[in-house]
C-alpha positions in Angstrom: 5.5 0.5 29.7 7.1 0.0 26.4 5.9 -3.9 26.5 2.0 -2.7 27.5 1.2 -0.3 24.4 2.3 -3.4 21.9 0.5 -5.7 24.4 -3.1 -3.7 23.9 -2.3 -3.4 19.8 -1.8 -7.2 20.3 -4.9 -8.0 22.3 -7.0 -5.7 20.0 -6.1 -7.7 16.5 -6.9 -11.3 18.2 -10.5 -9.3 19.5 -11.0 -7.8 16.3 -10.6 -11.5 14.4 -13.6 -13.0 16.5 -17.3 -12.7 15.0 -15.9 -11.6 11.2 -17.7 -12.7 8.0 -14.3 -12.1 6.4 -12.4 -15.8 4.7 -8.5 -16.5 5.3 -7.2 -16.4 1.8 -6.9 -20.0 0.3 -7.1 -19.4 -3.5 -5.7 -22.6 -4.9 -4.6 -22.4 -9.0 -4.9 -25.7 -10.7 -5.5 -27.5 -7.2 -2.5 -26.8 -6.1 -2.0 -24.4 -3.0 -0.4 -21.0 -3.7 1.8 -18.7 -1.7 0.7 -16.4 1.0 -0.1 -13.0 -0.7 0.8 -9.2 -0.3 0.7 -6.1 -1.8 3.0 -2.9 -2.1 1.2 0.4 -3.0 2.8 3.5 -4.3 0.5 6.3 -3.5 0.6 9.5 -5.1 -1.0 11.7 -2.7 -2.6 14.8 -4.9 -2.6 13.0 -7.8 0.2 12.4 -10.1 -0.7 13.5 -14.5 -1.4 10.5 -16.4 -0.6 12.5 -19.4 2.8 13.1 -18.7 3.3 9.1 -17.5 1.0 6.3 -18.4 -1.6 8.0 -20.9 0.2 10.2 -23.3 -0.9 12.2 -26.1 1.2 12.4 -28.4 -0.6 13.7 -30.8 -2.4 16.4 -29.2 -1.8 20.1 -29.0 1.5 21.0 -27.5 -0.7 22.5 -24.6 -2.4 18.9 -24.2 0.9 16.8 -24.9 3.2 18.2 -22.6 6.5 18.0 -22.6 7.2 14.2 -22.9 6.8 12.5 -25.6 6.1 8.5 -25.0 8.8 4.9 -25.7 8.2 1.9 -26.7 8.5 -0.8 -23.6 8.7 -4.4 -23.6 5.3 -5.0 -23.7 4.4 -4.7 -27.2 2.2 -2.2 -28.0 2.4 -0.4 -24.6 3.6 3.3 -24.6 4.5 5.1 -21.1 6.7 8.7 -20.5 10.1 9.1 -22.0 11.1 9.6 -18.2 10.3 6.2 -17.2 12.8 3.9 -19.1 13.8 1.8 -16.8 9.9 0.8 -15.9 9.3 0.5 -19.6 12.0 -2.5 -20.0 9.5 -4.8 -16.8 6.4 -3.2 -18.5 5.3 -7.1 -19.7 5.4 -7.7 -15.6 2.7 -4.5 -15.3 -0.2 -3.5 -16.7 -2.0 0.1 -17.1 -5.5 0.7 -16.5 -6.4 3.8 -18.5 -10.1 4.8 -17.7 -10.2 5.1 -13.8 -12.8 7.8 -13.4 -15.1 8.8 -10.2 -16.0 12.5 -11.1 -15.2 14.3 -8.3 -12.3 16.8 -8.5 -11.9 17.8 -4.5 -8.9 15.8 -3.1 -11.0 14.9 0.3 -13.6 12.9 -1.2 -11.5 11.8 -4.0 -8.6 10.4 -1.8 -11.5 8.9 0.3 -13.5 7.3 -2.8 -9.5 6.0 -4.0 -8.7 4.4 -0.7 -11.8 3.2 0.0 -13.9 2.2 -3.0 -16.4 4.9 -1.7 -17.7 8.4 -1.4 -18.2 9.7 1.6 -16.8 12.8 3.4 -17.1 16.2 2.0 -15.8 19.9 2.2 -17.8 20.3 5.2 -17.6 16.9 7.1 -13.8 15.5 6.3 -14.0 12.5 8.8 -13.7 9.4 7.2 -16.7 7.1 6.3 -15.0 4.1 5.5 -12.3 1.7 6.5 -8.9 1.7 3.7 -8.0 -0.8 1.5 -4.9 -1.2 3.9 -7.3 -1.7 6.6 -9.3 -4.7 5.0 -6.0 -6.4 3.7 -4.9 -6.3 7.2 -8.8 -7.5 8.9 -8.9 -10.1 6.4 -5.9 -11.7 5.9 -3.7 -10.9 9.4 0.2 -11.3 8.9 2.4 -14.0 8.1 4.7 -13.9 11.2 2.8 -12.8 14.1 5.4 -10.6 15.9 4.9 -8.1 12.2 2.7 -6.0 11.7 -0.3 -6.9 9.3 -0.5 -3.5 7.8 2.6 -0.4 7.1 2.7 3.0 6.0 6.2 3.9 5.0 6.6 6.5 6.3 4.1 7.6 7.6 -0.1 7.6 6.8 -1.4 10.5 4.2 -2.4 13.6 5.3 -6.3 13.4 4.8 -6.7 10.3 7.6 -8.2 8.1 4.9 -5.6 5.2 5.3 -7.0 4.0 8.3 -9.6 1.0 9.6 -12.5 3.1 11.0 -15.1 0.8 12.5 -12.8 -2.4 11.9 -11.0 -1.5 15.2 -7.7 0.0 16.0 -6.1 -3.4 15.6 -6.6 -2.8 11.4 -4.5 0.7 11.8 -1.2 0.8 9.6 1.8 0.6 11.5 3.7 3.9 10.5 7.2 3.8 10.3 7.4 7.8 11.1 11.1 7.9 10.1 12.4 8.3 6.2 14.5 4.8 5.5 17.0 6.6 3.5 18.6 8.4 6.6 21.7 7.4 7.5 20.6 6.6 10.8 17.3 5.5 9.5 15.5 3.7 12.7 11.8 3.1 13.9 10.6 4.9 16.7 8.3 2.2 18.1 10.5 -0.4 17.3 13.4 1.5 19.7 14.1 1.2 23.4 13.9 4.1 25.6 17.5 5.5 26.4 19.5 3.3 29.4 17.7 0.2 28.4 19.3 -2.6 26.3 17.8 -5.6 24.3 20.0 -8.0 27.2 18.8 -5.5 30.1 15.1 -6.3 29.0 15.2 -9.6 28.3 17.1 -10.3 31.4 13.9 -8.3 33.9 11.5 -10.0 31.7 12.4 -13.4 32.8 12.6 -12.5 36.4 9.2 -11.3 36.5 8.1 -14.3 35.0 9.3 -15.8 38.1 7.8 -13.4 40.3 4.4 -13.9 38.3 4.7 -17.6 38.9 2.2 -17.1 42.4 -0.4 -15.4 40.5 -0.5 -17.9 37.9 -0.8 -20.5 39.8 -3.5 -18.9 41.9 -5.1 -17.6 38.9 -8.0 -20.7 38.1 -9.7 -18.3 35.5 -6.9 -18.5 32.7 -6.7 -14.9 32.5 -3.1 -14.0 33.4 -1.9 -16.6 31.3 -3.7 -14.7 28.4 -2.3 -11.0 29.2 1.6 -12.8 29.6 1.0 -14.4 26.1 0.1 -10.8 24.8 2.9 -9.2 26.6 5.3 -12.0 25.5 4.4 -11.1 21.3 4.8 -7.4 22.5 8.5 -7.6 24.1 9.1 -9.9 21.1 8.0 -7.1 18.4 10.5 -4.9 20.4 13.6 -7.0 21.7 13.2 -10.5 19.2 15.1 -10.5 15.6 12.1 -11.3 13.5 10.9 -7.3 12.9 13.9 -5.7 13.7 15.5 -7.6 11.2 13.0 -6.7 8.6 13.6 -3.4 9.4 17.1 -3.2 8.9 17.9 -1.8 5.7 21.9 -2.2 6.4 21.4 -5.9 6.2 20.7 -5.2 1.5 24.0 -5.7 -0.4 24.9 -1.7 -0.9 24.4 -2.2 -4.8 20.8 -3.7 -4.4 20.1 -0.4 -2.4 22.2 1.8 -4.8 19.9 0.7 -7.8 16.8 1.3 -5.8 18.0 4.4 -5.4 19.3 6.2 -2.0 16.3 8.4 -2.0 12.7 8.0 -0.4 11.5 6.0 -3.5 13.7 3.9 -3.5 14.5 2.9 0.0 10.8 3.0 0.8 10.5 0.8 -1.7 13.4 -1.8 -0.8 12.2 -1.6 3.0 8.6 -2.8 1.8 9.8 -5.2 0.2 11.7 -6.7 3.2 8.6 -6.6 5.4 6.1 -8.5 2.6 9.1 -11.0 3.0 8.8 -11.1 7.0 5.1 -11.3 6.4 3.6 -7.9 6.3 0.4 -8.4 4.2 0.2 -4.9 2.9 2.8 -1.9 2.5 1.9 1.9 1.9 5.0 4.0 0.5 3.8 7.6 0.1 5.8 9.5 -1.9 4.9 12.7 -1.5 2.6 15.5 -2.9 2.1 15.3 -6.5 -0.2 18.4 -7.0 1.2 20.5 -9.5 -1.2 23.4 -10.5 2.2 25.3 -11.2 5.3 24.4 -12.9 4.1 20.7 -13.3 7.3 19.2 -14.8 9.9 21.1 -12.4 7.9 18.9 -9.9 7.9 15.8 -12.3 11.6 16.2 -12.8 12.1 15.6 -9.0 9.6 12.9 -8.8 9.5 10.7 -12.1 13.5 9.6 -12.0 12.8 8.4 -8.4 9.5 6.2 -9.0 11.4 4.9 -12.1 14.3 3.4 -10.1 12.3 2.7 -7.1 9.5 0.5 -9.4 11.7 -1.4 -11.9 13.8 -2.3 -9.2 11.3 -3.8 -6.8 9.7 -5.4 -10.1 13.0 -7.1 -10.7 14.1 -7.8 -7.4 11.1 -9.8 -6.6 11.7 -11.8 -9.6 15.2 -12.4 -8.8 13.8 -13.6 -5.5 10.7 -15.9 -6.7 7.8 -13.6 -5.2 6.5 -11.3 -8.0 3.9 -13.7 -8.6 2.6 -13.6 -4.8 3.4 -9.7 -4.8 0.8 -7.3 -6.0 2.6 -3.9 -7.1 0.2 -1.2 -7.2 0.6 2.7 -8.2 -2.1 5.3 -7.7 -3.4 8.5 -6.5 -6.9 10.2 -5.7 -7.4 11.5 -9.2 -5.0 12.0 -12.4 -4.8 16.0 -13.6 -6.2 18.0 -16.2 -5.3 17.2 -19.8 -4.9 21.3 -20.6 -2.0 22.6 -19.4 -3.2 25.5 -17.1 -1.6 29.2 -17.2 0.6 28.7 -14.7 2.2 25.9 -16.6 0.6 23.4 -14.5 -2.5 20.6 -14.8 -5.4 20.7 -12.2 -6.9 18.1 -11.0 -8.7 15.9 -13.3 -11.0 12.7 -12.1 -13.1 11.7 -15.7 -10.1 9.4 -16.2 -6.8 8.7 -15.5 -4.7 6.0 -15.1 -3.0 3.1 -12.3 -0.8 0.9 -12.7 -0.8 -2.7 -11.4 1.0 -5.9 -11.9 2.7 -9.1 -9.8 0.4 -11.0 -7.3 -0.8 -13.6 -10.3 -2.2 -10.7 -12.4 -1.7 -10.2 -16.4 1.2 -8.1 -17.3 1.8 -6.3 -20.7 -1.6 -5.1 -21.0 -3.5 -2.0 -21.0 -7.3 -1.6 -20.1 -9.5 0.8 -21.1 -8.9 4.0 -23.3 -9.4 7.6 -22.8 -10.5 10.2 -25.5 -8.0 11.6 -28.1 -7.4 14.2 -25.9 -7.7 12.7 -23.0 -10.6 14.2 -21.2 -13.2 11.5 -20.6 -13.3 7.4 -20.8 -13.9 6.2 -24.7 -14.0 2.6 -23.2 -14.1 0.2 -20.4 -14.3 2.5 -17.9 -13.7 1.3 -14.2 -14.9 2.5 -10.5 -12.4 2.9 -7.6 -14.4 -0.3 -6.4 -13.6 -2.4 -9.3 -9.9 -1.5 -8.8 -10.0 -2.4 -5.1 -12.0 -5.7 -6.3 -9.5 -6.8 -8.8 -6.8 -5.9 -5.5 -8.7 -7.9 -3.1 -9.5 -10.8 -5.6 -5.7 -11.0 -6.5 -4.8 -11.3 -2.6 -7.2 -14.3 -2.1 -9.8 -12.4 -0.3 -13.0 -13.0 -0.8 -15.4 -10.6 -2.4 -18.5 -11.5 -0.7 -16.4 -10.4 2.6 -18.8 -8.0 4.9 -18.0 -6.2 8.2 -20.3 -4.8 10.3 -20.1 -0.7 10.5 -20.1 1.1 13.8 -24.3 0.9 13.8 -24.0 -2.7 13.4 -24.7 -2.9 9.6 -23.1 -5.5 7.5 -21.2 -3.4 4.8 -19.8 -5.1 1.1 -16.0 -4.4 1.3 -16.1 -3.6 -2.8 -19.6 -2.6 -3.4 -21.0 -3.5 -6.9 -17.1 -3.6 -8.0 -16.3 -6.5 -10.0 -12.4 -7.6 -10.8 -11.2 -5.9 -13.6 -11.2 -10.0 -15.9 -8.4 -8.5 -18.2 -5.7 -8.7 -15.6 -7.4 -11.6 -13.5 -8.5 -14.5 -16.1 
């Protein structure tokens, strides 16, 4: 039973790869090959405050400023929050783009348009329209190893549903890890055997019905047996093999990489994602949590900032340490930013003119920021930049080519960015 679930999500990915318009990535720099890409994404459901992190206003009224007042990082030029020092001292590594803006304030469609590239669902139809970002990472470039999943939500999807692959098939889903990897018996459900069953147990009946399913192969002249075994074979593999399990297993870190990560969602999250680009997961979700402070925004921040801080610089300088940040995209955002006025209950509502996300690794241009809000922060003074040319500057950095189509559920060919172009300050 346990081998037949893994068997269909199997069967479904190889189905799904037949008949797409979608290229293998291939981007070559200089004529000379590059790595396999990946991308980790920290996404602040409900939108976290660019004015209290990437976009502050100093010199604003103290009911536009805030609290926080900004520090220098080691990109020159480059101010971020007071709360985020150790991010500041890798800010040359990542860049800030400052004049996201889709104008719709409602975190349904906004989450939607974010994850997506477009609009689509409303207050009174909530379905999704479109296939994620996640979704088309996974379609289009599959994963490394193939016993890991292509696509991971750590630790589980977000709550609106907009994470998923739609009309790309079941196949494209994120594999959710539906367990918090800084438990102290921190394990994945569908990676575990049922109780009474052990890896040697399984292995062991596994090989004798392969000799009780010798007959039917060998009667079997259309070749279709042989293809369900090689499905089931990848299936007990995912479950009983090394490959995942090992990516999965946090207790392999040295204690003090996972003490500077931080032993906290954040950070683990972010320590486990970066085991599983290294096994060949091509893209990981880490949602951290609700960011929607229309009260008492920095009580909330003061639980959420110190976290992200750790949990960001770290994975920065661990996948230096390790060689990958250049294959590794790292990129932070949410459905909108919030509202430059503080509100009277001490909080910021939600606020999609502009805001901010931060990107870097994965061959882009650190040490920069793109695009500028007004003095006050309430609308775009310059550059501004769509949810699709976000997602187009992603995709280009992956290798993925943005003339990629896939045909919607009515058999329409559909853009995957749009009229998105890459965002050439962080791609040339």
């Amino acid at each position: 039973m346990l081998g037949l679930g893994l068997a269909d999500i199997l069967r479904l990915r190889a189905v799904g790869s037949e008949g797409t318009t979608a290229q293998r990535p291939v981007a070559v720099d200089g004529g000379v090959p590059r790595k396999r890409r990946a991308v980790i994404v920290f996404w602040t459901h409900g939108g976290m405050s660019q004015q209290d992190t990437l976009d502050l206003k100093p010199e604003a009224p103290a009911e536009y400023r805030g609290n926080y007042r900004p520090i220098a990082t080691s990109a020159p030029g480059v101010e971020i929050t007071e709360k985020w020092p150790r991010i500041a001292r890798v800010m040359d590594r990542l860049s800030i783009v400052r004049s996201v803006n889709h104008e719709n304030g409602i975190h349904a469609p906004s989450a939607h348009w974010m994850q997506t590239g477009f609009f689509g669902p409303t207050l009174a139809r909530n379905a999704p329209q479109k296939p994620s970002f996640g979704s088309v990472i996974s379609r289009a470039m599959g994963a490394g190893n193939p016993h890991m999943p292509a696509y991971v939500a750590v630790p589980k999807a977000e709550a609106f549903g907009y994470q998923g692959a739609l009309y790309l098939g079941a196949a494209y889903n994120p594999f959710e890890v539906n367990a918090d990897p800084n438990a102290a018996e921190f394990r994945v459900p569908n990676l575990s055997l049922p109780k009474g069953l052990a890896v040697g147990s399984v292995q062991a009946r596994s090989k004798l019905l392969k000799k009780f399913d010798t007959l039917r192969r060998d009667v079997d002249s259309t070749g279709v047996l042989a293809g369900l075994d090689s499905f089931k074979t990848q299936a007990l593999e995912m479950v009983t093999g090394d490959a995942v399990r090992d990516a999965f297993d946090l207790s392999q870190e040295d204690p003090a990489l996972r003490d500077r990560y931080g032993r906290h969602l954040y950070g683990q999250s972010a320590l486990l994602a970066r085991r599983l680009v290294e096994a060949g997961t091509a893209c990981v979700t880490i949602n951290t949590g609700y960011w929607d402070h229309h009260d008492n925004i920095f009580t909330g921040l003061e639980e959420q900032l110190a976290p992200m801080d750790a949990a960001i610089a770290t994975l920065v300088e661990d996948l230096e340490t390790r060689g990958m940040l250049d294959d590794v995209v790292i990129y932070s955002a949410g459905e909108f930013g919030r509202t430059p006025l503080i509100n009277g209950h001490a909080g910021r509502d939600h606020w999609a003119n502009c805001f901010s996300v931060l990107m870097g690794g994965g061959g882009l241009r650190g040490g920069k920021t793109v695009g500028e809000s007004e003095a006050w922060g309430g609308k775009v003074r310059e550059r501004p930049a769509s949810p699709h040319d976000v997602l187009a500057t992603l995709y280009h950095a992956l290798g993925i080519s943005l003339d990629t189509h896939y045909h919607d559920a009515s058999g329409r060919p559909v853009s995957i960015v749009g009229t998105g172009k890459p965002i050439t300050e962080l791609t040339s």
